[in-house]
C-alpha positions, 0 to 999 in steps of 0.5 A: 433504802436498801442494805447496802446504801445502810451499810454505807451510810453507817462506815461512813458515820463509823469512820466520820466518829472514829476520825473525829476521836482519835484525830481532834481534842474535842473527845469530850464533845463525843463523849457528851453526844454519845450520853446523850443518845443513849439518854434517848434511845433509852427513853424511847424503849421505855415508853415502848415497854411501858406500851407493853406492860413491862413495867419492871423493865421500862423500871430498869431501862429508867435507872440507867437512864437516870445513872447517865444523865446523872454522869452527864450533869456531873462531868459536862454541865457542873464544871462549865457551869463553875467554870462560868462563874468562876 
């Protein structure tokens, strides 16, 4: 592909995520999403470290992924879960 089909193609999906934030009640969902890419992208560059013997980065890299899985549990699953027993 070429620049300009992924310049795009990425206002598009910035524009689709804006709309979907600002213009919906469904934040939470975004929010949920957005750790949840992080979560990956984060995981890939850790193994892609760990590839490089870069263990005390892919060490810092592994916190963070661990801190926003950790959020993830606490604000989205624990109170669904609650709230389906409840």
């Amino acid at each position: 592909m070429n620049h300009k089909k992924n310049r795009f193609i990425l206002l598009f999906i910035t524009i689709f995520v804006l709309q979907f934030y600002f213009f919906t009640d469904y934040r939470h969902f975004l929010h949920f999403l957005l750790g949840i890419l992080i979560s990956a992208i984060a995981i890939r560059r850790v193994r892609e470290l760990k590839r490089q013997n870069r263990s005390g980065q892919a060490h810092l890299v592994l916190i963070i992924v661990y801190f926003v899985t950790f959020t993830l549990f606490i604000w989205y699953v624990q109170p669904l879960v609650v709230g389906l027993l409840t």
